[in-house]
C-alpha positions in Angstrom: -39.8 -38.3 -46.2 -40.0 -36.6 -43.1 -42.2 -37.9 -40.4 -46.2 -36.5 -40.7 -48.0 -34.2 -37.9 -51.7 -35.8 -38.3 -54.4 -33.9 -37.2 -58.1 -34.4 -36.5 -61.0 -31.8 -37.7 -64.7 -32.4 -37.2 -65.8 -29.7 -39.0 -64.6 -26.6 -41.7 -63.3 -24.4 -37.7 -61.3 -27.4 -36.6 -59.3 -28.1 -40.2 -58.7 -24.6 -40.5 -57.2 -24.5 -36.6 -55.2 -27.6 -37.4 -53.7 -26.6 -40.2 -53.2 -22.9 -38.6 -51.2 -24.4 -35.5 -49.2 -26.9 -37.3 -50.3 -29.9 -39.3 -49.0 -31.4 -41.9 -52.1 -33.0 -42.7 -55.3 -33.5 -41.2 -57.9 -36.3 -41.5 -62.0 -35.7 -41.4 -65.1 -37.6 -42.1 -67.9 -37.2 -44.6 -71.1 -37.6 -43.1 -71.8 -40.8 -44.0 -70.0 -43.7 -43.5 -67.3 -42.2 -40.7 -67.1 -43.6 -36.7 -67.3 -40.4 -35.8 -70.8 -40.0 -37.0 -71.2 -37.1 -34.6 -68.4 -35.1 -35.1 -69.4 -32.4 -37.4 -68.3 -33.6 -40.5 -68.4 -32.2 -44.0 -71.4 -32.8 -46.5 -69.9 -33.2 -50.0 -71.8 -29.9 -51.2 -68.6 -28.7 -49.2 -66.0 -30.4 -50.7 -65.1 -27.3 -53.3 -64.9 -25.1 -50.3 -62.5 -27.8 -48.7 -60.4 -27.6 -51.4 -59.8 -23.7 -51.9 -58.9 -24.0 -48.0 -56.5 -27.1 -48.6 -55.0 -24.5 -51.7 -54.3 -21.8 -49.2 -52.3 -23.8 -47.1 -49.7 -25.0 -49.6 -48.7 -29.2 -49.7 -50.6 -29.4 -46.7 -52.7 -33.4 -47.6 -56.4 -34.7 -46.2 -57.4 -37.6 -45.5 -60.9 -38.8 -45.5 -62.2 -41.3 -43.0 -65.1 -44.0 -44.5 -64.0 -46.7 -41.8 -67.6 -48.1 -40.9 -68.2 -51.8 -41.0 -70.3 -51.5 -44.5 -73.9 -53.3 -44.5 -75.0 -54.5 -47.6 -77.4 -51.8 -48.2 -74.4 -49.3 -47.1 -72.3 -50.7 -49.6 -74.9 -50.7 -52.6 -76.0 -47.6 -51.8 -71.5 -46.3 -52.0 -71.6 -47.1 -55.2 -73.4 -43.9 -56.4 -72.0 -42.3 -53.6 -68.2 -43.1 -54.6 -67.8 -41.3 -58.6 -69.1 -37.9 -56.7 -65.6 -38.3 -54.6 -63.2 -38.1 -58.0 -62.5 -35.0 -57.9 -62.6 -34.1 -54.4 -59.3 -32.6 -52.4 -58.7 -35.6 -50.4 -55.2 -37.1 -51.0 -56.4 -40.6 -49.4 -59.2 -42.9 -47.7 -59.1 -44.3 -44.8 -60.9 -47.6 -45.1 -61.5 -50.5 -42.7 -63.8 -52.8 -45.2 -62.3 -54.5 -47.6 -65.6 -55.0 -50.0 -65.1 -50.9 -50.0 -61.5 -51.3 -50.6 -62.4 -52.9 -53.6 -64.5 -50.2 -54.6 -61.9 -48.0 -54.2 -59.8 -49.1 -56.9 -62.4 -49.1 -59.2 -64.3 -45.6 -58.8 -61.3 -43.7 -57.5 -58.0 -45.6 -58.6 -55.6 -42.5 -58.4 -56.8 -42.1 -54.7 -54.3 -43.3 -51.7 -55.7 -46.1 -49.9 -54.9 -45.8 -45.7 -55.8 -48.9 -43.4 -58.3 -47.8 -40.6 -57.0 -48.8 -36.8 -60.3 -50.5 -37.2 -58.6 -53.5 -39.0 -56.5 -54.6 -35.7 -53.2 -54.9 -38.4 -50.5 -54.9 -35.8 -48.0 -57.5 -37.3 -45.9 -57.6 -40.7 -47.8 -60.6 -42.4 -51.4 -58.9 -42.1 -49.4 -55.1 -43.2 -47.5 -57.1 -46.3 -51.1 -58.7 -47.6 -52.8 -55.5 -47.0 -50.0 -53.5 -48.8 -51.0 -56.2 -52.0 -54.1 -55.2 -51.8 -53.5 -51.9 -52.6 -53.2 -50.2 -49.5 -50.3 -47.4 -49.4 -50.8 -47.0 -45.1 -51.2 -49.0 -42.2 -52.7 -47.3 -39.3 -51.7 -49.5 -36.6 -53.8 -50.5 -33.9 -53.2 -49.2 -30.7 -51.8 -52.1 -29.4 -48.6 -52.7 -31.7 -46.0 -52.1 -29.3 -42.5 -49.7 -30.6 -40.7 -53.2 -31.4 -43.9 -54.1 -32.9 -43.9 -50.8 -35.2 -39.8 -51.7 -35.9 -40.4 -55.4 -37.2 -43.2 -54.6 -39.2 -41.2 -51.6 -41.2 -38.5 -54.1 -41.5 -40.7 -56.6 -43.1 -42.3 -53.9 -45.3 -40.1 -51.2 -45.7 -41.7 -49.7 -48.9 -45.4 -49.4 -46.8 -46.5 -46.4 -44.5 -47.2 -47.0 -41.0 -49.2 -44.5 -39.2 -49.9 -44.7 -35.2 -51.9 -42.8 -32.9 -49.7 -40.6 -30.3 -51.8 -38.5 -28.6 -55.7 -38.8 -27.0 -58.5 -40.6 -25.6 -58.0 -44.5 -26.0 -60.2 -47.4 -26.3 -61.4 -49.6 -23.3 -61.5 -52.8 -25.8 -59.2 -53.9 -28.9 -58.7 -51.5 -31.1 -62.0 -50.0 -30.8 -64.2 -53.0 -31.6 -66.7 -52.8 -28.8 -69.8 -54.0 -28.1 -70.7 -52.1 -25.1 -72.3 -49.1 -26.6 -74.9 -51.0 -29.1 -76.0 -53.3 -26.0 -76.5 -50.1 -23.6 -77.7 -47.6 -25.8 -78.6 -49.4 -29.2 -75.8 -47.1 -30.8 -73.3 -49.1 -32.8 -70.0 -48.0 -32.5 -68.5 -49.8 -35.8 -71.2 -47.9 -37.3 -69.5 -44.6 -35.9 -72.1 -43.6 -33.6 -70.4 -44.6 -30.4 -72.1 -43.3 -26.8 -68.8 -44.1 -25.3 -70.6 -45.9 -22.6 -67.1 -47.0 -21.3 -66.7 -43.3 -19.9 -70.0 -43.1 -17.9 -70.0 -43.3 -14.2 -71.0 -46.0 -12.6 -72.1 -47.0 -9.1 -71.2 -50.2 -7.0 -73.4 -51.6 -4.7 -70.8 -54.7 -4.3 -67.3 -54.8 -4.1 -65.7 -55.4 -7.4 -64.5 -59.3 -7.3 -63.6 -61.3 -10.0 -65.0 -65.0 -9.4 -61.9 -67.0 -10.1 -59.7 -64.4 -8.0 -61.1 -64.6 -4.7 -60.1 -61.9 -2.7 -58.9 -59.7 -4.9 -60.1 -56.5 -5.4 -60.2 -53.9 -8.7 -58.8 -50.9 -7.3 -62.0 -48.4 -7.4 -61.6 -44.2 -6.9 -65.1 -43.3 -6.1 -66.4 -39.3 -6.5 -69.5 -38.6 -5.8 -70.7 -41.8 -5.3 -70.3 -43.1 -8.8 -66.7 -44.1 -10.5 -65.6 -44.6 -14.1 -64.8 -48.6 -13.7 -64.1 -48.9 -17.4 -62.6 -46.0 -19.2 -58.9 -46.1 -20.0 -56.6 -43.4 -19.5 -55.5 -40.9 -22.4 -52.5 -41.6 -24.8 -49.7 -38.7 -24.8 -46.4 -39.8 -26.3 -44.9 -36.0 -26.8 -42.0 -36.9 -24.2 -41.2 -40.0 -26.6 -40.9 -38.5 -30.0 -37.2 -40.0 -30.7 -38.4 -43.3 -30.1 -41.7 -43.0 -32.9 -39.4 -41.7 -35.5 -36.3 -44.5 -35.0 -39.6 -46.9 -34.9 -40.0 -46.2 -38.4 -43.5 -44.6 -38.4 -44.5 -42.1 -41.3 -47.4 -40.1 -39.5 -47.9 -39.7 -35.9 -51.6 -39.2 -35.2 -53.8 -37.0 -33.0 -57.1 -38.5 -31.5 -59.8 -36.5 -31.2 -62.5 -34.9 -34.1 -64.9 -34.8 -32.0 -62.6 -32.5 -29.7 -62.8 -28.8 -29.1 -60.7 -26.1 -31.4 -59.3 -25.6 -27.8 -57.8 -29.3 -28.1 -56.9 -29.5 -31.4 -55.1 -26.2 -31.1 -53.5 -26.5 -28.1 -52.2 -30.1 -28.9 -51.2 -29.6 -33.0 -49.1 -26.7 -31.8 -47.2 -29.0 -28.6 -46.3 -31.7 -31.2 -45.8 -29.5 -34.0 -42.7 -27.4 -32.0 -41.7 -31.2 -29.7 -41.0 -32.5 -33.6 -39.6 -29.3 -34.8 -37.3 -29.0 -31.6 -37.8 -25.9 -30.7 -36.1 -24.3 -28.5 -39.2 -24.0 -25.9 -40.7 -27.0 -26.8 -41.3 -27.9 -23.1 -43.1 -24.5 -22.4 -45.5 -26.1 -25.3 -45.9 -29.1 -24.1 -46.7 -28.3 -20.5 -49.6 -26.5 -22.4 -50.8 -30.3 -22.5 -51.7 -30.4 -18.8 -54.3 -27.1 -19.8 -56.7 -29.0 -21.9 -59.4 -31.4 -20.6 -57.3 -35.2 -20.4 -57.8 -38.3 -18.4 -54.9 -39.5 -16.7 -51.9 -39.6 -19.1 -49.8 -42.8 -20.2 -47.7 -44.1 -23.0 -50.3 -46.9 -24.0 -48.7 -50.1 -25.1 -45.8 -48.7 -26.9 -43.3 -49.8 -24.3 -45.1 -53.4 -23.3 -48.2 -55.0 -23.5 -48.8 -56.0 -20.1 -50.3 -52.3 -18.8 -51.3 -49.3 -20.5 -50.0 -47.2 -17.3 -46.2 -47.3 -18.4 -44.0 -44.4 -18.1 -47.2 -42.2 -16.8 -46.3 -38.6 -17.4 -48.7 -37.2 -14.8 -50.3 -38.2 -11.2 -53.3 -36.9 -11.3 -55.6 -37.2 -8.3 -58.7 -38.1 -10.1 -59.8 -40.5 -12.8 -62.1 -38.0 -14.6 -60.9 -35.4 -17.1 -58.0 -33.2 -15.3 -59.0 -29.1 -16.5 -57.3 -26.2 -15.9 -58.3 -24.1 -18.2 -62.2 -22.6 -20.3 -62.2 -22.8 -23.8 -63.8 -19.3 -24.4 -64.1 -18.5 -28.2 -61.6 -17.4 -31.0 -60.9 -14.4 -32.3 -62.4 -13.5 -36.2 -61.8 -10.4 -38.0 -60.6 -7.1 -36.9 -63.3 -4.4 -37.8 -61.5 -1.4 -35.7 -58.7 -0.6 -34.2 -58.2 -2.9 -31.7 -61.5 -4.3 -32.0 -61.6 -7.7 -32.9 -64.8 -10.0 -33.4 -65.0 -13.3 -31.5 -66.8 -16.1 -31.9 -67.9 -17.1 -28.1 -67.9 -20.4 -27.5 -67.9 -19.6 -23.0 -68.8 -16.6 -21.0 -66.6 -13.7 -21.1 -66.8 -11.7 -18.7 -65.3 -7.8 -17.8 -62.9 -8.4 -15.1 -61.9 -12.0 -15.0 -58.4 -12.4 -17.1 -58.0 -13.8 -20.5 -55.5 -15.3 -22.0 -54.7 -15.3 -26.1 -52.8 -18.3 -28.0 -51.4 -18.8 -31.3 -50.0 -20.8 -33.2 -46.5 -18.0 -33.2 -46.7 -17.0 -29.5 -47.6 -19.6 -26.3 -50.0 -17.4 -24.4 -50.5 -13.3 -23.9 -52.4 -12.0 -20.8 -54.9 -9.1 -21.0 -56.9 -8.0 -17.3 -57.7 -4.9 -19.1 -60.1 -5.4 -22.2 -63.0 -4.1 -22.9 -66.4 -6.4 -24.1 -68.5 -5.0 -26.9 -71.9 -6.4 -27.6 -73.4 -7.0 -30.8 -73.9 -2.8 -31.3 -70.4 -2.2 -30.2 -72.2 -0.8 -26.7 -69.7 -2.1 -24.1 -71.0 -4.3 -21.8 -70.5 -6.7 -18.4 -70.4 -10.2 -20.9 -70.7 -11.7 -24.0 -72.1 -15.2 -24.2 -72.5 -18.3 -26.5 -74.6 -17.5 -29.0 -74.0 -13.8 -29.0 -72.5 -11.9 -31.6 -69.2 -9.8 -29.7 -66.3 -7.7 -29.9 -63.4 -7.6 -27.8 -61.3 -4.5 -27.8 -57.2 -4.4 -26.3 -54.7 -3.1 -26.9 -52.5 -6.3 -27.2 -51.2 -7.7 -30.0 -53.7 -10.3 -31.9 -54.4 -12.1 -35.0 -57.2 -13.6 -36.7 -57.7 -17.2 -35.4 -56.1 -16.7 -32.1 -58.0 -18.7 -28.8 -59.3 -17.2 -26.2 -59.6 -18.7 -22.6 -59.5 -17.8 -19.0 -58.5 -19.9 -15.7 -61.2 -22.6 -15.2 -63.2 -22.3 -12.2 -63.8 -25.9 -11.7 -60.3 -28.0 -12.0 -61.6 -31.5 -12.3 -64.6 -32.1 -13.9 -65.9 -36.0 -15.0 
């Protein structure tokens, strides 16, 4: 089989933009019983629409996430929860509890079982007794290194491996952190995650560890307040050769609680790096033009630093921006009018840019807004119904965005 474009959606916008830009399948949460409890997510009274939206799109394949560490009240109360899921469009479950697991097999047995990064599996003894268990797919936890990824398909050639490739990654191992529930009473193995790792924090001592004496974390300080614990961003596009020889089966995007913007911008990058096109690197420069921390390779080439092989120098630790997200583009109701769902001010003037999924970016300085009553007008803003009239050439589900007037923003 060829290797698998995974892509995250938070809600019914974001599958639609992932598939539209280059997935081969996306994964999403219910909500209940996802760790990414405030993403979106889909309500099952949705899951017919889901599915006539799956249809469209071919052998496209979902996944749905139901990775929480399950209480015993949350795993009583699955059990009515589970039959209403038999006939939904999802191709597989992603599953860290194994009680639920279990479940599985009974309420939903022709349903895929997928191993949630949540499980720490990152060597072939833990992936062969999971595989017995019933599990079709390992996704690996972030720390399995490339030879990691190699010796485990070796062991267990018949089993799925899946590994994150691109996005924001976890300051402890493999997402099992405390921090969050003792700051904010938010559990993050509940999926409700305040991501307290990302705040900014301020020193009022130097940063010394007690049995290192004299040495010093290195601290970049904005503001007065710096970002002491959040980890830099995973972006593995430059590496692609090296996942597939590794023996991976799906390469995995981060991020469904991420804008369209993202999910757009990155699908389409990975989606023409895999397919070699012949301006991939036009793509993937495209990378740089959505908000990132610091990019690295992770742990895929080591484990002794996740800052190996950095494919940008940014001058700041918070998220690098050079672009505004500004809305999409929905139907055409005119002749060059085209409705747009504004997400950021548009304003007469300043330059837009529109991105597709078939074209890398067309300029326009010379549109002109409508309001909701097709009056022209200075702006349209979030919230607002809108019209955008040009005389370039667009499509339904196209992005919108203009140069960002702040670069770096925390």
């Amino acid at each position: 089989m060829s290797i698998e474009l995974l892509a995250p959606a938070g809600n019914k916008e974001k599958l639609i933009t992932a598939l539209d830009f280059g997935a081969d399948a996306v994964y999403m949460g219910l909500t209940s019983y996802s760790l990414r409890k405030n993403a979106g997510n889909f309500d099952p009274a949705e899951l017919e629409e889901i599915g006539r939206i799956k249809n469209q799109y071919g052998n496209k394949r979902l996944y749905c996430t139901m990775n929480i560490l399950f209480s015993q009240q949350q795993i009583e109360e699955v059990k009515d929860f589970l039959p209403l899921l038999k006939d939904s469009p999802f191709d597989a479950f992603i599953v860290t509890d194994l009680g639920l697991a279990s479940l599985m097999k009974k309420y939903l047995p022709d349903k895929e079982l997928h191993l949630s990064t949540q499980a720490s599996c990152i060597n072939s003894e833990a992936a062969k007794l999971y595989h017995s268990l019933g599990f079709s797919r390992i996704i690996l936890g972030r720390e399995a290194s490339l030879d990691d990824i190699r010796r485990i398909k070796d062991a267990a050639p018949e089993l799925e491996l899946e590994a994150f490739v691109h996005g924001a990654m976890c300051m402890s191992y493999s997402g099992r952190c405390m921090l969050s529930s003792f700051l904010t009473g938010r559990s993050a193995n509940q999926g409700d995650c305040s991501h307290t790792c990302r705040w900014n924090y301020r020193l009022h001592y130097a940063l010394e560890e007690e049995e290192r004496k004299g040495v010093y974390l290195p601290i970049e300080e904005e503001d007065g307040y710096t970002t002491i614990l959040s980890s830099k961003d995973l972006c593995m596009i430059d590496h692609l050769d090296d996942l597939v020889a590794s023996g991976l089966s799906s390469l995995k995007i981060e991020g469904r609680m991420k804008s369209i913007y993202y999910i757009a911008l990155v699908t389409r990058a990975y989606r023409k790096a895999l397919d070699k096109a012949e301006d991939w690197k036009l793509y993937r420069d495209d990378l740089f033009n959505v908000s990132h921390r610091e990019y690295s390779t992770g742990f895929f080439y080591g484990h002794d630093a996740v800052d190996v092989n950095d494919i940008d120098k940014p001058t700041s630790y918070g998220y690098q921006r050079e672009y505004l997200f500004l809305g999409t583009v929905g139907n055409e109701v005119d002749s060059g009018v085209w409705e747009v769902n504004i997400k950021n001010q548009i304003r007469k003037g300043k330059p837009v840019e529109y991105i597709g999924s078939d074209v890398y970016r067309i300029e326009d300085d010379s549109f002109t807004l409508l309001d909701g009553d097709f009056k022209e007008t200075e702006k349209l803003d979030h919230g607002k119904k809108g019209y955008i009239k040009t005389d370039r050439p667009m499509k339904k589900g196209y992005i919108l965005r203009s140069e960002a007037d702040i670069k770096t923003i925390n």
